[in-house]
ZADO-1210 file (C-alpha; in nm, 4 decimals, padded with zeros to 6 digits):
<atoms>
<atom x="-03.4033" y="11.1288" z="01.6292" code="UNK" pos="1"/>
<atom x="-03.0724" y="11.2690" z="01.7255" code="UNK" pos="2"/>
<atom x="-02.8116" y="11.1214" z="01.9318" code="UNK" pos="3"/>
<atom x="-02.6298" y="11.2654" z="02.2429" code="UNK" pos="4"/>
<atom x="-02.3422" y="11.3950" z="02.0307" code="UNK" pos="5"/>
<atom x="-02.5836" y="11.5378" z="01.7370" code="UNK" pos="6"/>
<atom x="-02.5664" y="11.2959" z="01.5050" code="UNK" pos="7"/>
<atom x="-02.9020" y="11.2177" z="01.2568" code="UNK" pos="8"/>
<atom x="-02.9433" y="10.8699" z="01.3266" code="UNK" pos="9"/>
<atom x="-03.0688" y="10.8609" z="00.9472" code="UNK" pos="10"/>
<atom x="-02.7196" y="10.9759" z="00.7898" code="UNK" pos="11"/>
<atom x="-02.4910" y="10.7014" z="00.7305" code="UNK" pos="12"/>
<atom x="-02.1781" y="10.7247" z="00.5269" code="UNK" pos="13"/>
<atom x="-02.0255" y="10.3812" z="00.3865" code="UNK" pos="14"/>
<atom x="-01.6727" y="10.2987" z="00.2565" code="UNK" pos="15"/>
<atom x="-01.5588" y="10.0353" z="-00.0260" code="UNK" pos="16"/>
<atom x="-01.2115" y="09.9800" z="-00.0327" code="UNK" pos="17"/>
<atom x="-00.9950" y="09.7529" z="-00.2304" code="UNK" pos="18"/>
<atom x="-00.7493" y="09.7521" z="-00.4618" code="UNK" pos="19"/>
<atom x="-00.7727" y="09.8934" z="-00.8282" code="UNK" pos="20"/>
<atom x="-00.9426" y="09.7454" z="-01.1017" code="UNK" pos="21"/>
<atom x="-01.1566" y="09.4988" z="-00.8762" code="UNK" pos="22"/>
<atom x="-01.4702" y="09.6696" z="-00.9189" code="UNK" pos="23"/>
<atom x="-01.5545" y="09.9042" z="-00.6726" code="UNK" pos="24"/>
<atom x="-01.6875" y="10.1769" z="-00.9347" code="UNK" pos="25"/>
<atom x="-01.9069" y="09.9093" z="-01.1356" code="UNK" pos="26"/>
<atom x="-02.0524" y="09.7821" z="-00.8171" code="UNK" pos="27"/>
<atom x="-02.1390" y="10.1665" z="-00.7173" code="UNK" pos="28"/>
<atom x="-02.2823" y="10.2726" z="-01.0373" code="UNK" pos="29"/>
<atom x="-02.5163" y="09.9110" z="-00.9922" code="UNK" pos="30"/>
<atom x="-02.6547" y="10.0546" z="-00.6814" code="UNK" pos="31"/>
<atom x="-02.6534" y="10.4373" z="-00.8515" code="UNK" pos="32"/>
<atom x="-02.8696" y="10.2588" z="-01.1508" code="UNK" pos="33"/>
<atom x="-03.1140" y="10.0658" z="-00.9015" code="UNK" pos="34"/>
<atom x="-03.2063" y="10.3698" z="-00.7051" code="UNK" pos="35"/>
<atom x="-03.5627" y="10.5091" z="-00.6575" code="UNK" pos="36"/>
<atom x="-03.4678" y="10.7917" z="-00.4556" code="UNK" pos="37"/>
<atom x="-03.2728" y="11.0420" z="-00.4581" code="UNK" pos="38"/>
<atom x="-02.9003" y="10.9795" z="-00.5863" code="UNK" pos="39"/>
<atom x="-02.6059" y="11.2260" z="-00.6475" code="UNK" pos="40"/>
<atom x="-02.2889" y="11.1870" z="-00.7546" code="UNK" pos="41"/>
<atom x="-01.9880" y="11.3867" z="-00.6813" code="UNK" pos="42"/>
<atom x="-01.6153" y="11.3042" z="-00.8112" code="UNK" pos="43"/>
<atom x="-01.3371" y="11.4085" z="-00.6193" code="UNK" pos="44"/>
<atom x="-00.9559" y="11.3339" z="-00.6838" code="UNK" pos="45"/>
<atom x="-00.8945" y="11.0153" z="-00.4827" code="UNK" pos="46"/>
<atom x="-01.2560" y="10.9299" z="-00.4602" code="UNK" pos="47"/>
<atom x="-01.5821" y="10.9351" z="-00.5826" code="UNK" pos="48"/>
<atom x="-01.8931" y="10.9835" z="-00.3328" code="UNK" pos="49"/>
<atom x="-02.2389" y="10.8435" z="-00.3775" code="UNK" pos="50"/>
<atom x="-02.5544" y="11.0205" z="-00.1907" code="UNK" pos="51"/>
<atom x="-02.8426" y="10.7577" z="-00.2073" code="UNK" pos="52"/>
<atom x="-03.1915" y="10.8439" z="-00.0057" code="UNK" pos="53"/>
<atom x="-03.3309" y="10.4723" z="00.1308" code="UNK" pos="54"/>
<atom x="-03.5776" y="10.2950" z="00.2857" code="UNK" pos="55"/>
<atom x="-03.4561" y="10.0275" z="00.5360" code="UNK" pos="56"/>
<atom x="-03.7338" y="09.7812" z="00.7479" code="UNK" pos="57"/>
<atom x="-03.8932" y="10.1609" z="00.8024" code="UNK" pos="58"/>
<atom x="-03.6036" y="10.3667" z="00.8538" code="UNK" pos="59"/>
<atom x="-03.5646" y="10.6394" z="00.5987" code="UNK" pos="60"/>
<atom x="-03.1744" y="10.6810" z="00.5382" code="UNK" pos="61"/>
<atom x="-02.9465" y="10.9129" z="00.3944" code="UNK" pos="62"/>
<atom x="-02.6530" y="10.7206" z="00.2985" code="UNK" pos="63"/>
<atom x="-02.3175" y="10.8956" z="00.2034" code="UNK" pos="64"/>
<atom x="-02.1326" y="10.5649" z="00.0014" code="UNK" pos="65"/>
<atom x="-01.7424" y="10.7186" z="-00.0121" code="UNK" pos="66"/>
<atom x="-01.5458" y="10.4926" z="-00.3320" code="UNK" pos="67"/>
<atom x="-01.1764" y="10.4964" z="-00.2578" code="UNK" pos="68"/>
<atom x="-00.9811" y="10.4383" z="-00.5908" code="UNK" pos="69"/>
<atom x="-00.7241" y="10.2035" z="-00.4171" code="UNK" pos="70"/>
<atom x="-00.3867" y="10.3737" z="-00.5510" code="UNK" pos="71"/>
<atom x="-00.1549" y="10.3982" z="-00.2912" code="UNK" pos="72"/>
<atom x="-00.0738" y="10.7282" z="-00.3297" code="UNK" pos="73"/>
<atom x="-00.4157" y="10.7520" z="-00.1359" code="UNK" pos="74"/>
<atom x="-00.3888" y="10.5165" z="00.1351" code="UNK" pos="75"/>
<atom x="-00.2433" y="10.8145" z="00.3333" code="UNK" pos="76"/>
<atom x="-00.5769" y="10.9543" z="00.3499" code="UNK" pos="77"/>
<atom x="-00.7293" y="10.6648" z="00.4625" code="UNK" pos="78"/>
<atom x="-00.7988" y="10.7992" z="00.8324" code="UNK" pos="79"/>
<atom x="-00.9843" y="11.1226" z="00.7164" code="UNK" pos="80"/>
<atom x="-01.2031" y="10.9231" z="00.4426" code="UNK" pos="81"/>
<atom x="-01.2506" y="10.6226" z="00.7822" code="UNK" pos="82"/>
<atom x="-01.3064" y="10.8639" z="01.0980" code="UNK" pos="83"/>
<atom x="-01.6460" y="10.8918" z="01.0943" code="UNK" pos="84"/>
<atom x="-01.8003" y="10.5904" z="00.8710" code="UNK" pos="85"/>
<atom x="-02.0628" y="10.3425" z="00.9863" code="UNK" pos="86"/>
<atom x="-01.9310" y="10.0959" z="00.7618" code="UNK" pos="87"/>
<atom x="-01.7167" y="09.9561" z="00.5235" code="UNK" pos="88"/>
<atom x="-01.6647" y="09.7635" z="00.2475" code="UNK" pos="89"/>
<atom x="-01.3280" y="09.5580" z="00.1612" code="UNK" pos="90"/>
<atom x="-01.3983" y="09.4480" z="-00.1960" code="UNK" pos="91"/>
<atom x="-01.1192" y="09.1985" z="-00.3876" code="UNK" pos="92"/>
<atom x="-01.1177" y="09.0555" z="-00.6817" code="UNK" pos="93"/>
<atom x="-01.1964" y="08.6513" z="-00.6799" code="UNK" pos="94"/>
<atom x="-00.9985" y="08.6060" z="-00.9985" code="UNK" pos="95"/>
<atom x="-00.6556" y="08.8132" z="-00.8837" code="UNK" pos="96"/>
<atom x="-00.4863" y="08.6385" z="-00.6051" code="UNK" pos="97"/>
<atom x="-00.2900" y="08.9905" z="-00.5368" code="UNK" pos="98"/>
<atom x="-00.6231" y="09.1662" z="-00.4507" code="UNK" pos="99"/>
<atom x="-00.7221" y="08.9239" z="-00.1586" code="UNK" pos="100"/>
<atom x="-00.3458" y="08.9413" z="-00.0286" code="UNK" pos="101"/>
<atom x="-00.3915" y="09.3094" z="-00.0123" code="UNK" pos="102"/>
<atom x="-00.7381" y="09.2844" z="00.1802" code="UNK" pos="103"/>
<atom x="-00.4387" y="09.1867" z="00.4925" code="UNK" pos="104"/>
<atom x="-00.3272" y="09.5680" z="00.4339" code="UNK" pos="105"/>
<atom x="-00.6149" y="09.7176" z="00.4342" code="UNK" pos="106"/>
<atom x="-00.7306" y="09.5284" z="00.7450" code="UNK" pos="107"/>
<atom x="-00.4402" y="09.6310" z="00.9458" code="UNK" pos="108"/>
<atom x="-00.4811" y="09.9792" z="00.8180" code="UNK" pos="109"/>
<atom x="-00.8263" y="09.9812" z="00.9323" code="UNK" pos="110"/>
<atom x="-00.7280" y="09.8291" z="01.2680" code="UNK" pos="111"/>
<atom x="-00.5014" y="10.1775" z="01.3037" code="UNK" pos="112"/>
<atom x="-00.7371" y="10.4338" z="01.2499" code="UNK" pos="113"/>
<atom x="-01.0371" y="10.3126" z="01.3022" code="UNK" pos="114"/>
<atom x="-01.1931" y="10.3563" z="01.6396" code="UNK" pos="115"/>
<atom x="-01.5164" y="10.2220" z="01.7758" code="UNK" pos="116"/>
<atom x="-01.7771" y="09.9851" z="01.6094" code="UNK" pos="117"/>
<atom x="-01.8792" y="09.9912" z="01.2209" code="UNK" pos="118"/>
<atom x="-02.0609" y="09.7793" z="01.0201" code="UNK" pos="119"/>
<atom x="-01.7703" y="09.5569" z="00.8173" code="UNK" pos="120"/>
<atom x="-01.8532" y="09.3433" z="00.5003" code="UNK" pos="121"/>
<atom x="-01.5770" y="09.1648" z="00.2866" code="UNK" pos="122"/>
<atom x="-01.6880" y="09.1296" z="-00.0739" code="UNK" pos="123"/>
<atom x="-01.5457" y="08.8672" z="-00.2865" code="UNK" pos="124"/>
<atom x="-01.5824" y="09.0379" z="-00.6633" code="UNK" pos="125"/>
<atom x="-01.6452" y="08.8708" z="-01.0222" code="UNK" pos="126"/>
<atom x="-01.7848" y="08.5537" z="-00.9595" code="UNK" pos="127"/>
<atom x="-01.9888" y="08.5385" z="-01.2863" code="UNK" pos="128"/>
<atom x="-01.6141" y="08.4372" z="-01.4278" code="UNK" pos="129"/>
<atom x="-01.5681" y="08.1151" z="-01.1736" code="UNK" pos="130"/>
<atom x="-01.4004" y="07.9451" z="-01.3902" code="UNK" pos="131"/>
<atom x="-01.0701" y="08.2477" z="-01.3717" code="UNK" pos="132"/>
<atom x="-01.1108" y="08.1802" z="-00.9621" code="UNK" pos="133"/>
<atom x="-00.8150" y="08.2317" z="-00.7964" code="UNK" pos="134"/>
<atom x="-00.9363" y="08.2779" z="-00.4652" code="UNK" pos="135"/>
<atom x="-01.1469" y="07.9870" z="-00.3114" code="UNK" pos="136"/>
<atom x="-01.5279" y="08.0842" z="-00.1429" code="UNK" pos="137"/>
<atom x="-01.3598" y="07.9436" z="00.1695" code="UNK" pos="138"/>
<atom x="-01.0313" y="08.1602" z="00.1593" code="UNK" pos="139"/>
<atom x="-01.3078" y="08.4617" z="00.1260" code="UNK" pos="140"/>
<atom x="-01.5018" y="08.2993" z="00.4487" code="UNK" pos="141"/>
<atom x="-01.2406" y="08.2501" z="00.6623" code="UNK" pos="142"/>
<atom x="-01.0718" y="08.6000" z="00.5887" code="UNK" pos="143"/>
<atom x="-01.4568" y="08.7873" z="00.6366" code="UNK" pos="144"/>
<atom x="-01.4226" y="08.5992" z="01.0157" code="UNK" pos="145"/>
<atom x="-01.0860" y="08.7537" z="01.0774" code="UNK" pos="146"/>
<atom x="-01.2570" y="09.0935" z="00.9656" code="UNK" pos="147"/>
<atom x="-01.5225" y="09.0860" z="01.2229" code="UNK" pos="148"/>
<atom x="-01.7669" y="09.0803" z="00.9458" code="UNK" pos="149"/>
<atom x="-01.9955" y="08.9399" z="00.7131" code="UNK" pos="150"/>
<atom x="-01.8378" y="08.7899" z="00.3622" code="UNK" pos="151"/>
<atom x="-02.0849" y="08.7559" z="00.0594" code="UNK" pos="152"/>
<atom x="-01.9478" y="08.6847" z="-00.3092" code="UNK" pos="153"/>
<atom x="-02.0946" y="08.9187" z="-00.5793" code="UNK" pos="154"/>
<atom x="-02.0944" y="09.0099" z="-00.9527" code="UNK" pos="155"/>
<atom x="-02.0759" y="09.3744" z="-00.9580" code="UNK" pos="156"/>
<atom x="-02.1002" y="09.3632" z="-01.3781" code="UNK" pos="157"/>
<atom x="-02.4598" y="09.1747" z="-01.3681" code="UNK" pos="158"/>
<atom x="-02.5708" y="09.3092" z="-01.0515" code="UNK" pos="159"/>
<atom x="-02.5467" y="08.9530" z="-00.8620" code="UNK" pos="160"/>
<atom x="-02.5879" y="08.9906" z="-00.5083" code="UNK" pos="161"/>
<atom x="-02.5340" y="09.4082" z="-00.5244" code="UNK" pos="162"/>
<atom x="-02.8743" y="09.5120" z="-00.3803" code="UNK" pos="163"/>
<atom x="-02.8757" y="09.2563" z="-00.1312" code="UNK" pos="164"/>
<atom x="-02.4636" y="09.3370" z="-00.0177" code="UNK" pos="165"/>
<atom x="-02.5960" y="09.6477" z="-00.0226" code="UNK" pos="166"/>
<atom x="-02.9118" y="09.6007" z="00.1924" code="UNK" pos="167"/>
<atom x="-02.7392" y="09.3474" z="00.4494" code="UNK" pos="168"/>
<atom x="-02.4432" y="09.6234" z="00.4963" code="UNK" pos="169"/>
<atom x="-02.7690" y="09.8652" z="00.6008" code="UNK" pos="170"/>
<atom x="-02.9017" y="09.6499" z="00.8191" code="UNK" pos="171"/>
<atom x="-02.5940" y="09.5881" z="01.0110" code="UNK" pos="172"/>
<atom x="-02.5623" y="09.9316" z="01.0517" code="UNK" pos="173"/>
<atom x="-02.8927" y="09.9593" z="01.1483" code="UNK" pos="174"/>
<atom x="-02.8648" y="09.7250" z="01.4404" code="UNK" pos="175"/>
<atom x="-02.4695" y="09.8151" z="01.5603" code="UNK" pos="176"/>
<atom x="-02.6714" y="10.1872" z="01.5603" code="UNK" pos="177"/>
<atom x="-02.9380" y="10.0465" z="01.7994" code="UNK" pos="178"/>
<atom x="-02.6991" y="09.8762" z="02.0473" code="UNK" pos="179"/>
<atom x="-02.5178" y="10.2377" z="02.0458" code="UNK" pos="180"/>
<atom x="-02.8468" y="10.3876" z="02.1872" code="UNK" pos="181"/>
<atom x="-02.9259" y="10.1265" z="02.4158" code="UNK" pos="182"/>
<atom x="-02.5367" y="10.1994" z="02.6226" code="UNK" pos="183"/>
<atom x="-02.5968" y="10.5566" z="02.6319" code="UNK" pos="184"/>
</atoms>
């Protein structure tokens, strides 16, 4: 099925973004490691890019998942890796107070240059070590509201919650897809 401006309905491309070090890599090689399709990996200087081949409530996806490294040095690339993503990810770390102040950033940078509807999730990483919380559940809520989107806590290290962020991000996509269709 192809929409009006040629674009396969069954390709998606997905974004995680967050700062360094708060597990953006572990919690793509979880969902490399649980795949039982096709998966290829390709590393690029500023990024890393996951291909994954899924199944979705009957939809058979190809789904490009883009993993910014979080350096500054590459924010200024943000619009080109952005432009033309059906979601994203904004991942911090729930032990590091200074990774949840930057998700403000990276909202506002998304805010500039992206344009029309995606699929937004806000990830709260590393709650296997609750005890090193800096960041309250609530904080995470409250900021995934502000986002748009939905907010889910994981544990990207033990593969908590990584299939089902995963899935939920889909299915969002899925539907905000749909509602495209039905205005044209």
């Amino acid at each position: 099925m192809q929409l009006d401006e040629g674009k396969d309905l069954n390709n998606f491309r997905i974004i995680i973004i967050g700062s360094p070090f708060v597990g953006k890599t572990t919690f793509c090689e979880k969902l490399a490691t649980n795949c039982q399709w096709n998966l290829d990996i390709i590393y690029k200087v500023g990024y890393s890019l996951y291909k994954r081949d899924d199944i979705i409530n009957d939809h058979i996806l190809k789904v490009d998942i883009l993993n910014t490294l979080g350096y500054e040095r590459y924010r200024r690339n943000m619009s080109e890796y952005i432009e033309d993503c059906d979601g994203i990810v904004l991942m911090y770390d729930i032990t590091e107070e200074a990774s949840f102040d930057e998700i403000k950033m990276w909202i506002d940078s998304l805010q500039e240059h992206k344009q029309g509807p995606f699929a937004r999730l806000l990830l709260g990483n590393k709650n296997d070590i609750d005890d090193q919380r800096e960041v309250s559940y609530e904080e995470g809520r409250q900021s995934g509201e502000k986002f748009q989107g939905k907010f889910l806590e994981v544990s990207a290290k033990k593969s908590d919650g990584v299939a089902h962020a995963y899935r939920l991000l889909l299915e969002m996509i899925l539907s905000q897809e749909k509602k495209s269709m039905m205005v044209l």
